[in-house]
KEKE-3310 file (N, C-alpha, C; in steps of 0.2 Angstrom, whole numbers, plus 5000, padded with zeros to 4 digits):
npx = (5149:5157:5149:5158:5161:5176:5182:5194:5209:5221:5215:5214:5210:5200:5194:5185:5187:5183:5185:5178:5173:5169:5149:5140:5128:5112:5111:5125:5130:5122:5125:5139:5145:5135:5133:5147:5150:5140:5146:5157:5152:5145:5157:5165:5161:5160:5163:5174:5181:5184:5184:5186:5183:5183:5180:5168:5158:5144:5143:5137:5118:5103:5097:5107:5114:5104:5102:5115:5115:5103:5113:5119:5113:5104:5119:5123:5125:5136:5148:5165:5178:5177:5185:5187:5192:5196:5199:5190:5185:5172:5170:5178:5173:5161:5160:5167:5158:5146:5154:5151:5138:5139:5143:5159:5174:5179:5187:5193:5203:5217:5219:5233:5236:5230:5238:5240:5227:5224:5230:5227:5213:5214:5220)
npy = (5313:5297:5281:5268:5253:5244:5229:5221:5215:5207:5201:5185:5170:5167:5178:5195:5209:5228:5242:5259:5273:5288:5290:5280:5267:5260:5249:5249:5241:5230:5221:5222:5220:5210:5198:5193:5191:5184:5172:5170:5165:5153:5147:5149:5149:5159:5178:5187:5201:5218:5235:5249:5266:5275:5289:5303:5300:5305:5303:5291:5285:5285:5274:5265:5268:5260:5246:5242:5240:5231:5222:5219:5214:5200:5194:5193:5182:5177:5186:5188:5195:5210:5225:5242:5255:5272:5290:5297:5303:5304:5290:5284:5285:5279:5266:5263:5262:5253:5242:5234:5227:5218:5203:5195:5202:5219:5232:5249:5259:5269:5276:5276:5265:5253:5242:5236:5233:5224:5215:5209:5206:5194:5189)
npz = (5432:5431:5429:5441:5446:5449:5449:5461:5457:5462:5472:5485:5484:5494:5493:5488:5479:5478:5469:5472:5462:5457:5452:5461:5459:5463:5450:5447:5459:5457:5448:5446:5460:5468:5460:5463:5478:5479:5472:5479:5495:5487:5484:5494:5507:5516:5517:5514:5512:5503:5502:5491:5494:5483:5481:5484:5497:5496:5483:5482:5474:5481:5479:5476:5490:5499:5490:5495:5508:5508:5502:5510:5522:5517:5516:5530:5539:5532:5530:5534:5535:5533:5525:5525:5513:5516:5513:5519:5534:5537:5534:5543:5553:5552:5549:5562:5572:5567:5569:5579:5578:5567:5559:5562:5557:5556:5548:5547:5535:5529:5514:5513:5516:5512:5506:5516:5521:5510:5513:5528:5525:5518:5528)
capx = (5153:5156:5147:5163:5164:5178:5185:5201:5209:5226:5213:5214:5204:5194:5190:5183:5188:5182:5187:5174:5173:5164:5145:5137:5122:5108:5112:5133:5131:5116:5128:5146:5144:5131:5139:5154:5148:5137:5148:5161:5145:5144:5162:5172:5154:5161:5165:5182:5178:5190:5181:5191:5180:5189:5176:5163:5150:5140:5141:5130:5115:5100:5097:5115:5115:5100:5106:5121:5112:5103:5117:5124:5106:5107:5124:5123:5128:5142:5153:5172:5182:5177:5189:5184:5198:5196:5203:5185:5183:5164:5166:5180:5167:5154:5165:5169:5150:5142:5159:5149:5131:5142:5146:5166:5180:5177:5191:5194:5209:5216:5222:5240:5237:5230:5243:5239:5220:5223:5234:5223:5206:5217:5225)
capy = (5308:5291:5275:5265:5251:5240:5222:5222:5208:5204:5198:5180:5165:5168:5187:5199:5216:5231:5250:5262:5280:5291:5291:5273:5267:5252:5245:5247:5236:5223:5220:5220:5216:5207:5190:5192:5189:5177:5165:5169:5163:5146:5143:5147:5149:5165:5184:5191:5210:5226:5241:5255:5271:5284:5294:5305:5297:5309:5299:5285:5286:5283:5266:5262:5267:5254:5239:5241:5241:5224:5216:5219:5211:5196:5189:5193:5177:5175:5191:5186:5202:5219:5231:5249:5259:5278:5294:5304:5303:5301:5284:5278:5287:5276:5260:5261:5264:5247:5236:5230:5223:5216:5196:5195:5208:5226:5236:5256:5261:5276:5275:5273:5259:5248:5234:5233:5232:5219:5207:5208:5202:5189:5184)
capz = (5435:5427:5437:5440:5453:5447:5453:5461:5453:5468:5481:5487:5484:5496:5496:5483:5482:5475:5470:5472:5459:5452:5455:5463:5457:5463:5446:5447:5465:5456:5441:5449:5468:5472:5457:5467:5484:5477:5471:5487:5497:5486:5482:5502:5512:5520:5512:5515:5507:5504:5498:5494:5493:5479:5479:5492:5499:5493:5476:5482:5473:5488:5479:5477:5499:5498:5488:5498:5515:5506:5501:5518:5526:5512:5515:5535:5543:5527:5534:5539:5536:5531:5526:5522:5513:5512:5517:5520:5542:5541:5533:5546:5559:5552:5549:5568:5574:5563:5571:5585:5577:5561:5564:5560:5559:5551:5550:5542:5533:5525:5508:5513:5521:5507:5503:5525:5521:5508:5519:5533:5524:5516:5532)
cpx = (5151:5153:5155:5163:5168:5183:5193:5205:5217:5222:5214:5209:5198:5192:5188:5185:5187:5185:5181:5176:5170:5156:5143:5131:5121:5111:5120:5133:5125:5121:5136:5145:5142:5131:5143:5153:5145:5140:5155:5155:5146:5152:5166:5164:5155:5163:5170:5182:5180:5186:5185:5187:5185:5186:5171:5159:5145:5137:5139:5122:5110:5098:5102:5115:5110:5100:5113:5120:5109:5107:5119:5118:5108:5111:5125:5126:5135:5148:5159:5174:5177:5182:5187:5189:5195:5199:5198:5186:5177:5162:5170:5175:5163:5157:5165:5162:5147:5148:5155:5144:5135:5145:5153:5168:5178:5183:5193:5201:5211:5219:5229:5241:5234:5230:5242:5233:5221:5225:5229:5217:5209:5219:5221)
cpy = (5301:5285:5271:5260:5243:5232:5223:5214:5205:5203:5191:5174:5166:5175:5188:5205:5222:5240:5253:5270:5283:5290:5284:5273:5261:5248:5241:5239:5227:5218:5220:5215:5212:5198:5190:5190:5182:5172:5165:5164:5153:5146:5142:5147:5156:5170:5186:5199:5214:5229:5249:5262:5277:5288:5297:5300:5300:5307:5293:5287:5285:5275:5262:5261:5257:5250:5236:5239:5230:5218:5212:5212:5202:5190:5190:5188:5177:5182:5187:5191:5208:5222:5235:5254:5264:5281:5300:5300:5302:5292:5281:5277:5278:5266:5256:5260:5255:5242:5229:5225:5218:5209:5196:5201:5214:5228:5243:5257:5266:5272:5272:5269:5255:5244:5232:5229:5227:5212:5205:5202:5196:5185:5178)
cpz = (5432:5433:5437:5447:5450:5450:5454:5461:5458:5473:5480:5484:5484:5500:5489:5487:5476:5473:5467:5467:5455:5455:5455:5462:5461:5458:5446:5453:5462:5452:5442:5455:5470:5468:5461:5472:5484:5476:5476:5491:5494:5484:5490:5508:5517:5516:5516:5510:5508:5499:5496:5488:5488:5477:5485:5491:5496:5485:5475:5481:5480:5484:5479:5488:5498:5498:5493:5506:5512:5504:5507:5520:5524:5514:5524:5539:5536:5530:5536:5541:5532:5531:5520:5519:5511:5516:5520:5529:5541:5540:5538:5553:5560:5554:5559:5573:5571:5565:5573:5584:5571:5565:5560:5560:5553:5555:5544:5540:5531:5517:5508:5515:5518:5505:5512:5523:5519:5512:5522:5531:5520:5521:5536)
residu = (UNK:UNK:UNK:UNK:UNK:UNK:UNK:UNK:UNK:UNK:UNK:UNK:UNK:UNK:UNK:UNK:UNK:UNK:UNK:UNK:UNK:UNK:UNK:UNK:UNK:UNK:UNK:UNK:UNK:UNK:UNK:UNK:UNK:UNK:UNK:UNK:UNK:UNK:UNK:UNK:UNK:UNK:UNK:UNK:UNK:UNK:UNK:UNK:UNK:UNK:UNK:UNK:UNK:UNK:UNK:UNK:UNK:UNK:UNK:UNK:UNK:UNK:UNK:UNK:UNK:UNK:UNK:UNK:UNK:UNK:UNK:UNK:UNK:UNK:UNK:UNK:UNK:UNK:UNK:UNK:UNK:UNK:UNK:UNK:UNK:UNK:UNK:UNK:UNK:UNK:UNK:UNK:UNK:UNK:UNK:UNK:UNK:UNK:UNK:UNK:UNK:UNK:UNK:UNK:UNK:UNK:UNK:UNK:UNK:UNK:UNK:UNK:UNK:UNK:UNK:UNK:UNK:UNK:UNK:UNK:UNK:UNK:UNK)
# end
């Protein structure tokens, strides 16, 4: 599987938005993600974030999980929206589980709800 996590180029100002496929690496999220946030972070002081998983989960390397767990930690008080787009049930499971400790809006999507997902974290 090819690594691929590439930027989704109709988000807003003040979001970043990603599409997930193929195999996830620690380096794909050091070398894509983790600029992007960063200068969300220093140009609006909050993340507005749509993630849209086109791939299993199972295609998270353990240091990709990882990095991704530390990004999370990291930019912790910058959180506004989360939205999680996929169509697997463990992640909307999971999504719905980590709502509660997470400061700002997280919300799960399916795929065909996508152009919703984006509104939202834009809204």
């Amino acid at each position: 599987l090819n690594s691929m996590i590439q930027p989704l180029t109709d988000q807003p100002k003040d979001g970043v938005g990603f599409k997930v496929s193929g195999q996830v690496t620690k380096e794909d999220y050091e070398k894509v993600v983790q600029p992007a946030l960063d200068r969300m972070v220093a140009e609006v002081g909050k993340i507005n974030f749509l993630l849209w998983l086109d791939t299993d989960v199972r295609n998270y390397t353990p240091g990709a999980a990882m990095a991704d767990i530390l990004i999370g930690l990291q930019k912790f008080t910058h959180w506004n929206k989360i939205a999680i787009v996929s169509d697997q049930e463990v992640v909307q499971k999971f999504i719905v589980a980590i709502n509660f400790p997470l400061p700002g809006d997280t919300k799960a999507c399916s795929v065909s709800n996508l152009e919703e997902a984006k509104a939202w974290v834009s809204s």
